[in-house]
C-alpha positions in Angstrom: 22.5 9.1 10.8 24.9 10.1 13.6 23.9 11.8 16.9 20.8 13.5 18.0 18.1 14.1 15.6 17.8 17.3 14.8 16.2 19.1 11.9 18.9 20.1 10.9 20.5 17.0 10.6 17.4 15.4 9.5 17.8 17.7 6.7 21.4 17.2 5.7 20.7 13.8 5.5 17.9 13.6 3.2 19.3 16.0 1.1 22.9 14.4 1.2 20.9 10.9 -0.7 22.0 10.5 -4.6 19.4 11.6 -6.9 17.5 9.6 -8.8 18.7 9.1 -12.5 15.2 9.4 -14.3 16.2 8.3 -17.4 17.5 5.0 -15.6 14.6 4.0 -13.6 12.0 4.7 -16.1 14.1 2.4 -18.8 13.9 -0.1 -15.7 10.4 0.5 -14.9 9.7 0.0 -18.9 11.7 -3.4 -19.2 10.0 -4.1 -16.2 6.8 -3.7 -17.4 7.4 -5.6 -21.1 8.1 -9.0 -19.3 6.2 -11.4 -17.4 5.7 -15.0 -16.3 5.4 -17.8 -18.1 2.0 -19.3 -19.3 2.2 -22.0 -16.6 2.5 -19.5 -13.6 -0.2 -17.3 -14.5 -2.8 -19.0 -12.2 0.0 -18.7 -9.4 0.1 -15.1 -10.5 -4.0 -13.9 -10.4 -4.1 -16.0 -7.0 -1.5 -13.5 -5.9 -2.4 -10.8 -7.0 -5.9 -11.3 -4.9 -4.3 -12.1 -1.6 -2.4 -9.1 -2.2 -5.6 -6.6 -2.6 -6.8 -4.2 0.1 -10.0 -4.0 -1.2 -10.8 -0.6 -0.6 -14.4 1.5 -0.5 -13.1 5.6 0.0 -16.2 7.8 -0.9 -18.4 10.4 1.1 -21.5 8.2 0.5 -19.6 4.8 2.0 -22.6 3.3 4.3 -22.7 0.7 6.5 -24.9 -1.8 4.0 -21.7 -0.7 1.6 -19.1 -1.9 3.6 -20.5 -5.1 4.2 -21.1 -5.7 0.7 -17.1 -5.1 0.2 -16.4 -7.2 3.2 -18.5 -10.4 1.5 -16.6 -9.5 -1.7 -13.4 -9.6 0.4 -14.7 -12.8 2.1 -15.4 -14.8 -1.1 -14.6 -13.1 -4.0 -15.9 -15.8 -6.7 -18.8 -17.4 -5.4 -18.6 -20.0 -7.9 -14.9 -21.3 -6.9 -14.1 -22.0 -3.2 -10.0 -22.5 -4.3 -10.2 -18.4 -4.9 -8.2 -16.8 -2.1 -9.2 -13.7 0.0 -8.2 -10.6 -0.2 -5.3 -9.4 2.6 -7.8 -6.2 4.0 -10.6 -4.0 3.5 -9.7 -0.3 3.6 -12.5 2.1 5.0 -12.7 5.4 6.8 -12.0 5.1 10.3 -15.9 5.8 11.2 -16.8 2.6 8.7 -14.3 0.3 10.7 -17.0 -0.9 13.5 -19.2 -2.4 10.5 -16.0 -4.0 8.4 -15.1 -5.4 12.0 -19.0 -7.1 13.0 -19.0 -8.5 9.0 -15.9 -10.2 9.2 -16.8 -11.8 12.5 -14.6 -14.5 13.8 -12.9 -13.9 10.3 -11.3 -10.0 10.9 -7.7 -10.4 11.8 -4.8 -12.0 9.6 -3.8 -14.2 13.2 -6.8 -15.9 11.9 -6.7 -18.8 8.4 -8.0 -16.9 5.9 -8.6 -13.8 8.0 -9.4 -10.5 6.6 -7.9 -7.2 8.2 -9.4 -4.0 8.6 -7.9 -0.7 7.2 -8.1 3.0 8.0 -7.1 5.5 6.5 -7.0 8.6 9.1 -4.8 11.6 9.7 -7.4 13.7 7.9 -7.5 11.9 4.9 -6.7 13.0 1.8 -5.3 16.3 2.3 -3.5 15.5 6.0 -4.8 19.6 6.7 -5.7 19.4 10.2 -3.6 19.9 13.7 -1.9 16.8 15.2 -4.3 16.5 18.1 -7.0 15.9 15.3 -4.5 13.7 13.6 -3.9 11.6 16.5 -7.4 11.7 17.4 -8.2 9.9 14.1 -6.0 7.2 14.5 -6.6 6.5 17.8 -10.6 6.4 17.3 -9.8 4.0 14.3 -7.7 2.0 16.0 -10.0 1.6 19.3 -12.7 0.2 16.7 -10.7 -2.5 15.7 -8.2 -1.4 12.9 -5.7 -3.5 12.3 -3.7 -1.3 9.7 -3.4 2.6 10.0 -3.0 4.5 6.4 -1.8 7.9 7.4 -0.9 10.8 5.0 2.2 13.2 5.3 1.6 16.4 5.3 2.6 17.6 1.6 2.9 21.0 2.3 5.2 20.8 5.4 7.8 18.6 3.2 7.7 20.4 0.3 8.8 23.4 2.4 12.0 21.6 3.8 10.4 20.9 7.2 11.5 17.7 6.9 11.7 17.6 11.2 7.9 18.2 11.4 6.8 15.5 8.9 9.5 13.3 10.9 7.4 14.0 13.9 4.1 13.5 13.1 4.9 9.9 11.3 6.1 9.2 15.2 3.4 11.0 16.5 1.1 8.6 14.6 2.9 5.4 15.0 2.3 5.5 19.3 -1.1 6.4 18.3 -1.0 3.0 16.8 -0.6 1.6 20.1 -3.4 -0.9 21.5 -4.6 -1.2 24.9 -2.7 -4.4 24.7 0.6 -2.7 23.7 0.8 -4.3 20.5 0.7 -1.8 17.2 -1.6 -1.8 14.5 0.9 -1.6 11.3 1.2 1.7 10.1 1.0 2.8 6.1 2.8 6.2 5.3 1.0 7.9 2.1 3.3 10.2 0.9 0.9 10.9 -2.1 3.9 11.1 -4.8 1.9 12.9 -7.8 2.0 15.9 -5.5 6.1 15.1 -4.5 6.8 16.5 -8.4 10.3 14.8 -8.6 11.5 11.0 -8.2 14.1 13.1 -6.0 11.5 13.9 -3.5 9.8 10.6 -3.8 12.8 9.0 -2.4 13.9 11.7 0.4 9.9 10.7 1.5 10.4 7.0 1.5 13.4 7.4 3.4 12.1 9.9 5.6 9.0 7.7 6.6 11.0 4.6 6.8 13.3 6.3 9.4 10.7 7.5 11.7 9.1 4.4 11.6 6.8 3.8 9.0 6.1 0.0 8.4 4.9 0.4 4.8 5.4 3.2 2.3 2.6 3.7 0.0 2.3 5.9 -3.2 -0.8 7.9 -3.1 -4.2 8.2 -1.8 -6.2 7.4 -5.1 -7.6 10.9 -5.2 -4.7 12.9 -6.6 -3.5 12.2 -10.4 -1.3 10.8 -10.9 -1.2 7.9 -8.6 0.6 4.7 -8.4 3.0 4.5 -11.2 5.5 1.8 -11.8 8.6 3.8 -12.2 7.7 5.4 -8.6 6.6 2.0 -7.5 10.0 0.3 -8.7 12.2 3.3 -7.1 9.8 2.8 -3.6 11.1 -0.8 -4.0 15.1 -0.1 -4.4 14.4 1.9 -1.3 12.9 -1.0 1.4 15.6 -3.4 -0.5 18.5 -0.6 0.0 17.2 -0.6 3.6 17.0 -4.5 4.2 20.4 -4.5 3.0 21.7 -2.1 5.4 19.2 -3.2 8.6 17.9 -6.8 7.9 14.3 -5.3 8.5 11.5 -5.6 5.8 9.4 -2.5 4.7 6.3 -2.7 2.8 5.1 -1.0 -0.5 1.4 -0.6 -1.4 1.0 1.4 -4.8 -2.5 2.5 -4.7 -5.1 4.4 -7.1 -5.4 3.7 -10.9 -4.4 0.2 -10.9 -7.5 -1.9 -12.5 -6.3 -4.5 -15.0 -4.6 -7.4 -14.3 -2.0 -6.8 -16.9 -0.4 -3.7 -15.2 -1.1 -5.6 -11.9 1.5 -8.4 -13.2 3.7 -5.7 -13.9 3.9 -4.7 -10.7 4.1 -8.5 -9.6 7.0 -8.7 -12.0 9.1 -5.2 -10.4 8.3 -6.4 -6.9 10.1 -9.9 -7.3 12.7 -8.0 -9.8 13.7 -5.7 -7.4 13.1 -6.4 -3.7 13.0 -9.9 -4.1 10.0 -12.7 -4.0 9.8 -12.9 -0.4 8.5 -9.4 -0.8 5.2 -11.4 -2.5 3.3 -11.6 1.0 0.3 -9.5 2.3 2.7 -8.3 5.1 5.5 -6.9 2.6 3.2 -5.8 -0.8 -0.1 -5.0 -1.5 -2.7 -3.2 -4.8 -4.9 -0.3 -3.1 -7.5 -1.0 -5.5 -11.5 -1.0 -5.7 -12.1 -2.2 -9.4 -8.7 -4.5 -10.0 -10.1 -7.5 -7.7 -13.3 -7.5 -11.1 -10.7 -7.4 -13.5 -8.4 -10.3 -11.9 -11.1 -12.7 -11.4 -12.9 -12.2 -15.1 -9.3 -13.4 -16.3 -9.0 -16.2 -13.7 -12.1 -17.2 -15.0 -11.3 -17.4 -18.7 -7.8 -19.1 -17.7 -9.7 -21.8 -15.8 -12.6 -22.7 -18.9 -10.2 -22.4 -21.8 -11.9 -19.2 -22.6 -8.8 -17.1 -22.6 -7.1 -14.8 -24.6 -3.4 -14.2 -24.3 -3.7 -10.5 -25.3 -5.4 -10.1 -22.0 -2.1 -10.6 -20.4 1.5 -8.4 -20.5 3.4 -10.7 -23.7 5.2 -13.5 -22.3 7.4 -15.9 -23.4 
């Protein structure tokens, strides 16, 4: 950018990024979404998607026996086949991390083989309305319990204004609340919740704008605002972390979250991510499905594809 960061420059910045063509991405997004893998890779394919869940419980009557029950599903998704991988996290509110912590045990961590981690989301989740000393509170609690992975919310409000400086802020704010006793980080997820951005415009001034003040994934929304995760926003979140590898050499991840439950738009998005970022971008630490249904969905096809019992309609049409 040039200088000092300033609001103002902050501003002239954001607002100096091309628009977005819509007609162009959503013609990409669709010939995306109409292609696939081939018959043989689908196996390779479910596997992925399921080390790529956060497996996430969100809801004001969460309990502890509840969040157990998600960590064993996390743990051993299919009971009946040992060769089915984990998921990559369970996301929780941040009072629900100290019993996702005890049930993972000597498994909570990815440092670990076939470790679990332990999401939060915090910054007064969903809305984000709350001061930054509350903000900042949440995260820090969170991460004192043992989160590995922060999911913060922008505030909405404050960038639909133009006060680009204050969203800017409280993203940095956030990220040294990350900080462990250790010094190490927990990774921080930026929710810019885009079915309240309006525009693809906004969408990628947001991605941009979290990315700059040091966001280490961008995610689409919080699950409780329609719409949520779609894959035109989802592929244009993607040309953003690969426009930025290209200029920096560092990786960003993407997390489209809320509404994704069948495996055959999960493929889709399988298919955009390698499309458009790149393969490498296939990894827990680079991609993941906020999800709390898609993990059923995945392994009822895995299922079928493993007995024979399979239909191809179940899948996106392939070649």
């Amino acid at each position: 950018m040039g200088g000092d960061l300033t609001e103002s420059s902050l501003k002239r910045y954001l607002n100096g990024i091309p628009g977005v063509d819509a007609v162009g991405l959503e013609a990409r997004a669709a010939d995306l979404g109409s292609r696939s893998i081939k018959t043989t890779s689908k196996a390779w394919a479910l596997d992925t998607i399921i080390s790529l869940i956060d497996l996430t419980t969100l809801e004001g009557a969460d309990t502890p026996g509840k969040v157990r029950s998600l960590v064993a599903k996390g743990l051993t998704p299919d009971a009946g086949d040992v060769s089915c991988p984990r998921v990559a996290a369970v996301c929780v509110y941040g009072d629900m991390v100290p019993y996702a912590v005890e049930a993972l045990g000597a498994f909570h961590g990815d440092s670990v083989e076939g470790g679990i981690n332990v999401a939060a989301v915090a910054t007064a989740f969903p809305s984000g309305r709350a001061s930054l000393a509350v903000k900042l509170a949440d995260t820090a609690d969170a991460v004192a319990a043992g989160a590995d992975e922060i999911d913060m919310v922008i505030d909405r409000g404050a960038f639909l204004s133009g006060r680009y400086g204050q969203v800017f802020d409280e993203i940095v704010a956030v990220k040294e609340a990350c900080r462990r006793a250790d010094g190490s980080y927990a990774h921080l997820k930026v929710i810019l919740e885009t079915g309240e951005l309006n525009t693809y415009d906004n969408v990628r001034r947001a991605s941009w704008l979290a990315i700059l003040a040091g966001g280490d994934f961008i995610k689409t929304s919080t699950g409780k605002v329609a719409p949520a995760a779609t894959l035109p926003v989802t592929v244009l979140m993607l040309e953003v972390v690969r426009d930025w590898y290209r200029l920096t050499g560092e990786k960003i991840g993407v997390k489209p979250a809320g509404g994704i439950r069948a495996s055959k738009d999960a493929i889709k998005y399988v298919v955009a991510v390698a499309e458009t970022a790149g393969e490498e971008w296939l990894q827990p630490h680079l991609f993941r499905f906020g999800a709390s249904s898609l993990l059923n969905d995945v392994l009822l096809q895995r299922q079928k594809l493993a007995t024979g019992h399979y239909s191809g309609a179940d899948y996106v049409t392939i070649d």
